[in-house]
N, CA, C and O atoms as CSV, one atom per row, in Angstrom:
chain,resi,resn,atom,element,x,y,z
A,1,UNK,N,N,110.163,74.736,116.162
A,1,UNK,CA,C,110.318,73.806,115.061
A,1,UNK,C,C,109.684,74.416,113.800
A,1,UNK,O,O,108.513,74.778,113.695
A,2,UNK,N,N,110.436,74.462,113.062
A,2,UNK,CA,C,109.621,74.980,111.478
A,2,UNK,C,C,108.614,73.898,110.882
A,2,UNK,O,O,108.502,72.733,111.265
A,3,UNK,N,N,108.073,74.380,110.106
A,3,UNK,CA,C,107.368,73.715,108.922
A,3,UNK,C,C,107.285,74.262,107.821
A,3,UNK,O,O,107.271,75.484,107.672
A,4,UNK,N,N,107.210,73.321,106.793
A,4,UNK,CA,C,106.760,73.587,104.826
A,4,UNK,C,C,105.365,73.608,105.179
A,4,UNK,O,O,104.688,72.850,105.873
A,5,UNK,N,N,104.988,75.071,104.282
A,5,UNK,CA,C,104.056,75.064,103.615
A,5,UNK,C,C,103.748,75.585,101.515
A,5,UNK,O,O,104.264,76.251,100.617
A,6,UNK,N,N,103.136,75.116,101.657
A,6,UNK,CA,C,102.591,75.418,99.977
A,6,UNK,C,C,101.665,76.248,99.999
A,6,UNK,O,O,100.648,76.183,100.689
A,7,UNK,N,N,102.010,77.201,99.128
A,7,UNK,CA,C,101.710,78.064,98.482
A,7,UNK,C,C,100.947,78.543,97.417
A,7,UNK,O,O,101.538,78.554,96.337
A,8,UNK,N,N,99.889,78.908,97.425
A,8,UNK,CA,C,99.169,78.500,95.929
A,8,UNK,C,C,98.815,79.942,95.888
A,8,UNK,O,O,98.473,80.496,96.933
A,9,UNK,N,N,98.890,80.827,94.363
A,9,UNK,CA,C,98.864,81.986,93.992
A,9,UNK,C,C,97.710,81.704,92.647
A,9,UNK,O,O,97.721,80.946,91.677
A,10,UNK,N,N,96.744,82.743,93.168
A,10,UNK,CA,C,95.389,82.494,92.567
A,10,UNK,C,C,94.908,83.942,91.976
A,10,UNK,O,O,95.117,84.968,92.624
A,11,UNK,N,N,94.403,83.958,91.002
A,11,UNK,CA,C,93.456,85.020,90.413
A,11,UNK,C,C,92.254,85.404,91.230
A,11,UNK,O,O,91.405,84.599,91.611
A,12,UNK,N,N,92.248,86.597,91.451
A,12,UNK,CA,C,91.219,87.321,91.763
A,12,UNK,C,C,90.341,88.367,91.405
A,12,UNK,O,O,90.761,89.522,91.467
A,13,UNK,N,N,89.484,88.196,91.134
A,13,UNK,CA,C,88.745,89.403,90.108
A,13,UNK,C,C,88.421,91.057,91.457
A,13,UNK,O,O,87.757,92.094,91.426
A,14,UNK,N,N,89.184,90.504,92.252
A,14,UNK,CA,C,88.753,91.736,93.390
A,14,UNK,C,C,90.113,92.073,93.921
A,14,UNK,O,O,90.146,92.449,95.093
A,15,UNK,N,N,90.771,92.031,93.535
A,15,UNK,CA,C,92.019,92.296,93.533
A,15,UNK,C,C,92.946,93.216,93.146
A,15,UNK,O,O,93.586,92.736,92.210
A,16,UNK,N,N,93.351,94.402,93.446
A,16,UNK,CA,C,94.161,94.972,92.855
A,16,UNK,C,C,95.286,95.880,91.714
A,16,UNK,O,O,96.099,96.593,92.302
A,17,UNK,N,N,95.350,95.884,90.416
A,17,UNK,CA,C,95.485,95.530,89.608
A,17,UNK,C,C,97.413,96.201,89.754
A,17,UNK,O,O,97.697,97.116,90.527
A,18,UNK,N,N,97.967,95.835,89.282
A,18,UNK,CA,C,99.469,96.009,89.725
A,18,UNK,C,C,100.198,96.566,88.540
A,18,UNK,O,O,99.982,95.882,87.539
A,19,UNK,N,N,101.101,97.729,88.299
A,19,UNK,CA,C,101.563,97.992,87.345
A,19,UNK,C,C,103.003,96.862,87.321
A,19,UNK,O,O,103.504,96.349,88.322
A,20,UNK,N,N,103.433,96.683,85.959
A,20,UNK,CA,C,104.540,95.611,86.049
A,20,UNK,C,C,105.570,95.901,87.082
A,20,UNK,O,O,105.906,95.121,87.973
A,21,UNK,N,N,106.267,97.673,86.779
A,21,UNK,CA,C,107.983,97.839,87.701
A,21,UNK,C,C,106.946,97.750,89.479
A,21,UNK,O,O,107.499,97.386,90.517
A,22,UNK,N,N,105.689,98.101,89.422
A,22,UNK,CA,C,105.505,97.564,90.910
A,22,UNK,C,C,105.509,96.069,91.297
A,22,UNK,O,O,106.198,95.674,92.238
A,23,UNK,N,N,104.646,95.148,90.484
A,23,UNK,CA,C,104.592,94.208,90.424
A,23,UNK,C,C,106.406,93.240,90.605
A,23,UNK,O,O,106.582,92.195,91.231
A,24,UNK,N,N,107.450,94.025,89.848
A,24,UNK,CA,C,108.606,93.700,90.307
A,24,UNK,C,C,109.427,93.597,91.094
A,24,UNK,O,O,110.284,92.769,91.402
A,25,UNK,N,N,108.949,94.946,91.553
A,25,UNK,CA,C,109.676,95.899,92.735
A,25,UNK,C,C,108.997,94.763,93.934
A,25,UNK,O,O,109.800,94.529,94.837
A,26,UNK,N,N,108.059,94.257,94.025
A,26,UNK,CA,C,107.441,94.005,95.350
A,26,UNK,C,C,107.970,92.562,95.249
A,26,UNK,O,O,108.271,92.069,96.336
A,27,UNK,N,N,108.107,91.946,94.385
A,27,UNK,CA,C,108.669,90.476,94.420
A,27,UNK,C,C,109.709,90.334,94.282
A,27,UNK,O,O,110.041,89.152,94.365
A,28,UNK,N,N,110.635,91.148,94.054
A,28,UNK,CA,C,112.044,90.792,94.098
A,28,UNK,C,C,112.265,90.954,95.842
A,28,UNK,O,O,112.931,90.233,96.586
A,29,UNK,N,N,111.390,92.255,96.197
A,29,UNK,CA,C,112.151,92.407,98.000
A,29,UNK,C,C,111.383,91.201,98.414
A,29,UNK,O,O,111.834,90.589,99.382
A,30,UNK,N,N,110.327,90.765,97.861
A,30,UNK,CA,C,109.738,89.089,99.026
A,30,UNK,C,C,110.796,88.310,98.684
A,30,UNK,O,O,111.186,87.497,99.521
A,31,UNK,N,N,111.219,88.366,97.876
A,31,UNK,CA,C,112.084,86.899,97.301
A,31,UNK,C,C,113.682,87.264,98.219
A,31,UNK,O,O,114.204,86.298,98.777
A,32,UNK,N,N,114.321,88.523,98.323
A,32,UNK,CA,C,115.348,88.913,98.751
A,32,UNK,C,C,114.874,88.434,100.633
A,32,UNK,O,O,115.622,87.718,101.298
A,33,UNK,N,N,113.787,88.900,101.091
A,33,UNK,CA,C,113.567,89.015,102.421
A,33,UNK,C,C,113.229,87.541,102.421
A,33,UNK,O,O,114.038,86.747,102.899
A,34,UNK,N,N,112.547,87.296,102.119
A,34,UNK,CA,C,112.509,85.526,102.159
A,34,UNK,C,C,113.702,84.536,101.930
A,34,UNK,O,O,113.724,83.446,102.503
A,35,UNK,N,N,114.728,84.957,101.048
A,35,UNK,CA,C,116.029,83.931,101.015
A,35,UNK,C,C,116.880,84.321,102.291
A,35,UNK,O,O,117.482,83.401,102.845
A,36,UNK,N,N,116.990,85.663,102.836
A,36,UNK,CA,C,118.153,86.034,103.982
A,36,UNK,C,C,116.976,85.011,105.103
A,36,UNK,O,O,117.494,84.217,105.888
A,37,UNK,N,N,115.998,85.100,105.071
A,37,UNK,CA,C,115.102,84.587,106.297
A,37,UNK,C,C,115.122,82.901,105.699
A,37,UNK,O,O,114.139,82.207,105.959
A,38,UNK,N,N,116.166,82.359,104.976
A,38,UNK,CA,C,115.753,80.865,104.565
A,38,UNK,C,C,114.650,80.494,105.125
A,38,UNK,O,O,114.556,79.909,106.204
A,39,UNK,N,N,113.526,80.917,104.204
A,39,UNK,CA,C,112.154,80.697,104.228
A,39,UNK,C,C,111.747,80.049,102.681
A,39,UNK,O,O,110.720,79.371,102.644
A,40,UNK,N,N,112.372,80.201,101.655
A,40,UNK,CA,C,111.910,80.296,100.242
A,40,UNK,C,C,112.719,78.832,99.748
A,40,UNK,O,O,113.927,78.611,99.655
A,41,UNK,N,N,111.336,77.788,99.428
A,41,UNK,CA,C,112.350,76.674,98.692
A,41,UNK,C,C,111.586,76.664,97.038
A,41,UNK,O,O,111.018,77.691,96.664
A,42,UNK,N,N,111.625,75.696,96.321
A,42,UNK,CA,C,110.556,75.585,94.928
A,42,UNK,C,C,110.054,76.805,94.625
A,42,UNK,O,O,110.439,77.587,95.494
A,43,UNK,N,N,109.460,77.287,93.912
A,43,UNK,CA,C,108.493,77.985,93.119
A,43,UNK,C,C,108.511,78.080,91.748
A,43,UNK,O,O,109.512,77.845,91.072
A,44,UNK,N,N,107.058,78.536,91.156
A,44,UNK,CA,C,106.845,78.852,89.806
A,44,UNK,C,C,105.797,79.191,89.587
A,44,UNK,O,O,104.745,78.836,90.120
A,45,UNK,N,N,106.003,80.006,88.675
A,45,UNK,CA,C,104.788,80.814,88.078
A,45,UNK,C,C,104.333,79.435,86.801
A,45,UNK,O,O,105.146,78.873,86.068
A,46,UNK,N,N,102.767,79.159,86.860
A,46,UNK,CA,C,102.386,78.084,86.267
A,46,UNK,C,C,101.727,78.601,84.950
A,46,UNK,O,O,101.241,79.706,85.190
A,47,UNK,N,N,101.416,78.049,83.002
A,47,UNK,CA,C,101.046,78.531,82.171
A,47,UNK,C,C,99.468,78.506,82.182
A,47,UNK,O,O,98.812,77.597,82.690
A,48,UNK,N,N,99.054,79.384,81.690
A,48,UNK,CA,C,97.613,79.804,81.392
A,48,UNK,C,C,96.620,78.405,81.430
A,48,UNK,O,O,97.123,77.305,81.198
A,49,UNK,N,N,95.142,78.554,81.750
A,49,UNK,CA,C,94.570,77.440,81.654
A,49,UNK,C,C,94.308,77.106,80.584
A,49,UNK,O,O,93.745,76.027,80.400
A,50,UNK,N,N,94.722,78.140,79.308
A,50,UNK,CA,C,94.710,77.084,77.874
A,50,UNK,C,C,95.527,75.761,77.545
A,50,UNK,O,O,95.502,74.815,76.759
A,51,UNK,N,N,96.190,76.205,78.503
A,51,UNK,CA,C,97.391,74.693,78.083
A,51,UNK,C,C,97.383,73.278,79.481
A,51,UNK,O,O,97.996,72.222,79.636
A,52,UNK,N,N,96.183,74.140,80.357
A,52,UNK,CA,C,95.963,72.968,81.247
A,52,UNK,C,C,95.247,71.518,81.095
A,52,UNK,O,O,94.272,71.376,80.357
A,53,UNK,N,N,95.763,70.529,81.795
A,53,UNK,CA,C,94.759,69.260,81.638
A,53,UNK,C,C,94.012,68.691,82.692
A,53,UNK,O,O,94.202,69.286,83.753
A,54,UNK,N,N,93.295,67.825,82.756
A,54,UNK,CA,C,92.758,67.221,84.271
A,54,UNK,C,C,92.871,66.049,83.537
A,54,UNK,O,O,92.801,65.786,82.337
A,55,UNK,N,N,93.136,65.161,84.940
A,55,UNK,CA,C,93.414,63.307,83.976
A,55,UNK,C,C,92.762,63.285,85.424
A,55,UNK,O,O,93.005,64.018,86.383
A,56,UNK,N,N,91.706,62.047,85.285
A,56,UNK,CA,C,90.827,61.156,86.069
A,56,UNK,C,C,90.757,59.561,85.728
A,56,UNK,O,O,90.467,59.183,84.593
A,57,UNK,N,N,90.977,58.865,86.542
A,57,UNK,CA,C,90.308,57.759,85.976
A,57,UNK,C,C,89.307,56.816,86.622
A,57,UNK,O,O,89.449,56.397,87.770
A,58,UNK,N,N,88.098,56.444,85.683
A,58,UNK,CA,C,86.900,56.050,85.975
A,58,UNK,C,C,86.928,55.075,85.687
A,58,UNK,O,O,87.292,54.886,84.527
A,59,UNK,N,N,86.510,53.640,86.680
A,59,UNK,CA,C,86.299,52.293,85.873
A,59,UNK,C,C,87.287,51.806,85.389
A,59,UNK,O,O,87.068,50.802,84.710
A,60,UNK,N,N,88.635,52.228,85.496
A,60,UNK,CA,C,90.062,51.322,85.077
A,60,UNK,C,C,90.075,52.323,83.561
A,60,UNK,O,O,91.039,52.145,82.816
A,61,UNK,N,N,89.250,53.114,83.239
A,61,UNK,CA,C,89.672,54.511,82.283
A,61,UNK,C,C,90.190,55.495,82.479
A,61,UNK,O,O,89.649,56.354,83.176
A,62,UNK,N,N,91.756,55.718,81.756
A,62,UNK,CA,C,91.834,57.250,82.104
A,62,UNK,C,C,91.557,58.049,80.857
A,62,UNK,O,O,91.760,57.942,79.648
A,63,UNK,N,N,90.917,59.027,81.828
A,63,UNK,CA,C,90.467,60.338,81.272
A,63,UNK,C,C,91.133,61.297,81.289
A,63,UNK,O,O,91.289,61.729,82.431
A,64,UNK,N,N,91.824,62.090,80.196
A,64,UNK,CA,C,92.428,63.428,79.978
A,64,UNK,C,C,91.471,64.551,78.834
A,64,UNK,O,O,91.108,64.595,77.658
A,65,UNK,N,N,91.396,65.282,79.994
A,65,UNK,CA,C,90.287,66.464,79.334
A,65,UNK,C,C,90.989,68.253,79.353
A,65,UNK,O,O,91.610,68.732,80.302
A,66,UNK,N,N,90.723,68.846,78.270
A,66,UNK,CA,C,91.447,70.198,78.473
A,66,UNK,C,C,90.755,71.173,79.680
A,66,UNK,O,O,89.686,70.993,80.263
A,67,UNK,N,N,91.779,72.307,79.854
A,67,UNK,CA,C,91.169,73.309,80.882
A,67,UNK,C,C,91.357,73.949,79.462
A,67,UNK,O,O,92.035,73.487,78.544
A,68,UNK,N,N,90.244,75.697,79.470
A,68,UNK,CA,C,89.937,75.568,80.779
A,68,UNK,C,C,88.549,75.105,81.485
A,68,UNK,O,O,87.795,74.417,80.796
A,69,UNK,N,N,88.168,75.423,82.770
A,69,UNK,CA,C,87.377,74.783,83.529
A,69,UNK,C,C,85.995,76.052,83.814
A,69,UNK,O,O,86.313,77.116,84.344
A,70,UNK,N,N,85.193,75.917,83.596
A,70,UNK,CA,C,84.132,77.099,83.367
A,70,UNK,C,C,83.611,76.982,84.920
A,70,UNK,O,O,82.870,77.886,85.308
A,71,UNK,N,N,83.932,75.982,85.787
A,71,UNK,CA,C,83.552,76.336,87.325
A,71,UNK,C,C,85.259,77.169,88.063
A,71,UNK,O,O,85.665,77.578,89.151
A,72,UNK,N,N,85.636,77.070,87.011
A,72,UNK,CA,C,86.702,78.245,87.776
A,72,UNK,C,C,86.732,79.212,87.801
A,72,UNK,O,O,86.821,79.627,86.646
A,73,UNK,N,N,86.696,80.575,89.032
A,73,UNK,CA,C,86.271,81.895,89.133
A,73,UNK,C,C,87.937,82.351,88.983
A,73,UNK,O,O,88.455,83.174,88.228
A,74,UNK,N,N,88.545,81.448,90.043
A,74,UNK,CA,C,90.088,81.875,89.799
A,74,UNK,C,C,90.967,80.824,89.511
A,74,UNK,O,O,90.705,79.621,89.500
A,75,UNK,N,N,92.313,81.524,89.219
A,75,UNK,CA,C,92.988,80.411,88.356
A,75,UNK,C,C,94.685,80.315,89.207
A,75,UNK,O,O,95.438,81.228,89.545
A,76,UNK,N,N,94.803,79.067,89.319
A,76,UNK,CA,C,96.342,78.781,90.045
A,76,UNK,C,C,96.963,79.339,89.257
A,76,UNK,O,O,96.639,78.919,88.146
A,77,UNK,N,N,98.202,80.575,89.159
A,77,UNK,CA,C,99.341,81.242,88.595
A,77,UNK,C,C,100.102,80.703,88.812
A,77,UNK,O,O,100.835,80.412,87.867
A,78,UNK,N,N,100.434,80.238,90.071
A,78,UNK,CA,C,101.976,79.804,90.289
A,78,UNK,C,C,102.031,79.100,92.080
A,78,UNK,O,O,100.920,78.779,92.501
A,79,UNK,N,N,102.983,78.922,92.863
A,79,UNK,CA,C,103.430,77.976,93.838
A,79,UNK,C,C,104.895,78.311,94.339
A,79,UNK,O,O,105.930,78.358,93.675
A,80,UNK,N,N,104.647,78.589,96.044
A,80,UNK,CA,C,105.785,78.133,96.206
A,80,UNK,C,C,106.003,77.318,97.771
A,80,UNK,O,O,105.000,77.204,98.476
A,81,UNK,N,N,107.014,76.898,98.151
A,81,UNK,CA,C,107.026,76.161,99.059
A,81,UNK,C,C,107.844,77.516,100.014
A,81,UNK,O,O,108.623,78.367,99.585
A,82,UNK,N,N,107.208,77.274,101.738
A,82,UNK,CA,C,107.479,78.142,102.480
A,82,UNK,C,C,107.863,77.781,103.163
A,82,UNK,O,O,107.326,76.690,103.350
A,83,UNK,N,N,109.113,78.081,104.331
A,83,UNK,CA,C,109.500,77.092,105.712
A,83,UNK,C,C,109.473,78.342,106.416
A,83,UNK,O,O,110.190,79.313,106.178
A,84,UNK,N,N,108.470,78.230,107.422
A,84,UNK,CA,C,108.266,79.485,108.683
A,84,UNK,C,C,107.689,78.675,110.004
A,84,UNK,O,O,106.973,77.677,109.920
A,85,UNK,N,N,108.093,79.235,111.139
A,85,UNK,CA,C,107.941,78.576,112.324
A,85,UNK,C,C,106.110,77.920,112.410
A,85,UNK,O,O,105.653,76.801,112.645
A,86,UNK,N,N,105.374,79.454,112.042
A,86,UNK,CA,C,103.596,78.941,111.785
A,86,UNK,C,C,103.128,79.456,110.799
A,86,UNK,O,O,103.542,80.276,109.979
A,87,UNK,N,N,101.762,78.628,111.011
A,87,UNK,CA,C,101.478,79.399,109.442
A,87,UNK,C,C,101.115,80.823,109.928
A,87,UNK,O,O,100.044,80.748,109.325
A,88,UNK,N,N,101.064,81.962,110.444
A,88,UNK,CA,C,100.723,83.199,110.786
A,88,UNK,C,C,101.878,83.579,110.142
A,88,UNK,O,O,101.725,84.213,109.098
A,89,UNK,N,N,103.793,83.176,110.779
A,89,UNK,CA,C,104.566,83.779,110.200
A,89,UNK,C,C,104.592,83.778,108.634
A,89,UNK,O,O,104.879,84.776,107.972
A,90,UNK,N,N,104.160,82.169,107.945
A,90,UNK,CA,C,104.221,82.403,106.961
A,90,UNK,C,C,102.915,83.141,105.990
A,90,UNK,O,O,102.703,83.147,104.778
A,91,UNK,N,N,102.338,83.615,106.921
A,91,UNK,CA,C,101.044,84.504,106.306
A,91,UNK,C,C,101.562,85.826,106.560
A,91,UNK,O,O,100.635,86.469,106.068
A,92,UNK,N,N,102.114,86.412,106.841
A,92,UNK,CA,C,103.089,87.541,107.373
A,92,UNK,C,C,104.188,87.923,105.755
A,92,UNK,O,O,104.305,88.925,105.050
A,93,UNK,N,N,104.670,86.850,105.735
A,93,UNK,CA,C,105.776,86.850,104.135
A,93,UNK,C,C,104.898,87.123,103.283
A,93,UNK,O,O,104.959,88.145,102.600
A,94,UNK,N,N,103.611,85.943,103.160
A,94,UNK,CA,C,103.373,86.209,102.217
A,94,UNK,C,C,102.580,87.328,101.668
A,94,UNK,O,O,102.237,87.422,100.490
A,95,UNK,N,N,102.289,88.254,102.709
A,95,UNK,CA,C,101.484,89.462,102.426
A,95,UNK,C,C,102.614,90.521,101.820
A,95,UNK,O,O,102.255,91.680,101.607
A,96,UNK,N,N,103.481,90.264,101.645
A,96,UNK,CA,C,104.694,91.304,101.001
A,96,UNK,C,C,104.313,90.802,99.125
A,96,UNK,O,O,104.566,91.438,98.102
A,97,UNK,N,N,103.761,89.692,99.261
A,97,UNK,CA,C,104.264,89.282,97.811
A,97,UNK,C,C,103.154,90.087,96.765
A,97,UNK,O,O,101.992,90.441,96.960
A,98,UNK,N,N,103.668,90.158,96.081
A,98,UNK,CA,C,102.299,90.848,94.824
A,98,UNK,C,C,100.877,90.103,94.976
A,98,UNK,O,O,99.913,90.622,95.539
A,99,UNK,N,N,100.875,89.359,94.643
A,99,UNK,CA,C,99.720,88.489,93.935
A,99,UNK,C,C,99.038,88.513,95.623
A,99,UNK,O,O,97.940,87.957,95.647
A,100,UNK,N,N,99.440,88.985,96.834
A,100,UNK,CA,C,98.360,89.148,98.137
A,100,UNK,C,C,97.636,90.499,97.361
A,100,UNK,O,O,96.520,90.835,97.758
A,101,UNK,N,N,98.235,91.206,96.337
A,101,UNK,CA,C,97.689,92.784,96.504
A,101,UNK,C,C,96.919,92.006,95.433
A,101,UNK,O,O,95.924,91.424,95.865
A,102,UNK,N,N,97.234,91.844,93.811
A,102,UNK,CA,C,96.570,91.349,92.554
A,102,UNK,C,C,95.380,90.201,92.474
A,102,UNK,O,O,94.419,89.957,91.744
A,103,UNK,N,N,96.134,89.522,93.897
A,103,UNK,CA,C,94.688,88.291,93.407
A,103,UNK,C,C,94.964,87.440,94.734
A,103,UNK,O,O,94.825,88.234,95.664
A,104,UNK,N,N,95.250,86.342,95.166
A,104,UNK,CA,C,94.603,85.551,96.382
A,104,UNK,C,C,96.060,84.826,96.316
A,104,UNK,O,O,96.777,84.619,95.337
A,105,UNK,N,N,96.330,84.391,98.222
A,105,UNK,CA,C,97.020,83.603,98.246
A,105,UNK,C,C,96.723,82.613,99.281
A,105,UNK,O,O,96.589,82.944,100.459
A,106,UNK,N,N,96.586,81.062,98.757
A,106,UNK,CA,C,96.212,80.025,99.755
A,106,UNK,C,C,97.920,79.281,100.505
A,106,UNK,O,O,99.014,78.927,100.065
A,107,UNK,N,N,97.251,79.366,101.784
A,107,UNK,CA,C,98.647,78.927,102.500
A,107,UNK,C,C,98.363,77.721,103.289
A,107,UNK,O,O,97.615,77.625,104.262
A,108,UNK,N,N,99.144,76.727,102.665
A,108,UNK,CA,C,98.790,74.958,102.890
A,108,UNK,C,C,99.504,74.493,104.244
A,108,UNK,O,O,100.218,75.489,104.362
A,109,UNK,N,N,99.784,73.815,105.195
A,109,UNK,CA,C,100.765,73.298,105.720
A,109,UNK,C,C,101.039,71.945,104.948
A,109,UNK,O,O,100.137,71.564,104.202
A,110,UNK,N,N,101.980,71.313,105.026
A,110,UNK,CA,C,102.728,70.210,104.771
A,110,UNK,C,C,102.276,68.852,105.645
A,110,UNK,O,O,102.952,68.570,106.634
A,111,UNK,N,N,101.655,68.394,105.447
A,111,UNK,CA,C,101.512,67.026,106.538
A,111,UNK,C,C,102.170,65.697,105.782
A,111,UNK,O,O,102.401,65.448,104.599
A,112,UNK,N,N,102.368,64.936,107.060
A,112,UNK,CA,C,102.565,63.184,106.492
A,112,UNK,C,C,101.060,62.527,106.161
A,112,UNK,O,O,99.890,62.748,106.473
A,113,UNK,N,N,101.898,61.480,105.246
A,113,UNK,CA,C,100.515,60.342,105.049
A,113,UNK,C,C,100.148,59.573,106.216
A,113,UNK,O,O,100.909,59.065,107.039
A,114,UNK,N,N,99.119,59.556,106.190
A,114,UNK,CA,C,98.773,58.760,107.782
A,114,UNK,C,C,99.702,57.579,107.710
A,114,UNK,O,O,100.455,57.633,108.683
A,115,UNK,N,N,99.951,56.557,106.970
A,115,UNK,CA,C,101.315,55.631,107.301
A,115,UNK,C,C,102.217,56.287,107.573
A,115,UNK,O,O,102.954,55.706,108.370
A,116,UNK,N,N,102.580,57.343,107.276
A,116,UNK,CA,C,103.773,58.240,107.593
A,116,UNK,C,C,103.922,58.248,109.169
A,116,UNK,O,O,104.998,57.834,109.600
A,117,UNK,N,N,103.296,58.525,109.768
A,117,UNK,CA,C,102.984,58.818,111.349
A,117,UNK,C,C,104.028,58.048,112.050
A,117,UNK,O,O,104.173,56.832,111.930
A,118,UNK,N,N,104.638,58.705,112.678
A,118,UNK,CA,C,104.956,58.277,113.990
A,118,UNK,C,C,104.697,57.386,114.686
A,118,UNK,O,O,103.529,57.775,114.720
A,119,UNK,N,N,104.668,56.184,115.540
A,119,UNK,CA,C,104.143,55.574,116.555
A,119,UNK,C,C,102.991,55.199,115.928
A,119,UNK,O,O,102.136,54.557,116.538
């Protein structure tokens, strides 16, 4: 049985540093090897934390405050959604992709909301 997982592509200061035609070269074959393997749904590369926000709300207030965020070491780039039998296979794909060599990649599974459940 497959499952979705999410994908989160993160900055790393220990990471790599990637020239662009490599940086291309290596994501076009994840993206090619990942669509013949219908593994690859959503993605995007996300804009800089100058243009990020955080909204909270406290006390029936919402709060919208700019990024960026000075407790952040690294920064979400981008996302994508993965369908692979486990997460190992889909830790397997995603080590082809650039940003495993340039900076960090977190690999989520997909769950229901506990009302969601079954039985």
């Amino acid at each position: 049985m497959t499952q979705q997982f999410l994908v989160l592509h993160l900055t790393d200061a220990t990471g790599s540093p990637l020239p662009q035609e490599e940086d291309r070269r290596m994501l076009d074959s994840w993206a090619q090897e990942g669509d013949k393997a219908g593994a690859l749904g959503a993605g995007a590369p996300v804009a800089g934390r100058d243009q990020a926000k955080s909204v909270v709300v406290r006390d029936g207030r919402t709060i919208v405050t700019d990024g960026p965020f000075p407790e952040f070491k690294e920064w979400f780039a981008g996302y994508d959604l993965v369908t692979a039998e486990t997460i190992d296979e889909a830790a397997q794909l995603m080590a082809q992709h650039p940003t495993a060599v340039a900076g960090r990649v977190l690999i989520l599974p997909l769950v229901r909301l506990p009302w969601e459940q079954d039985g």
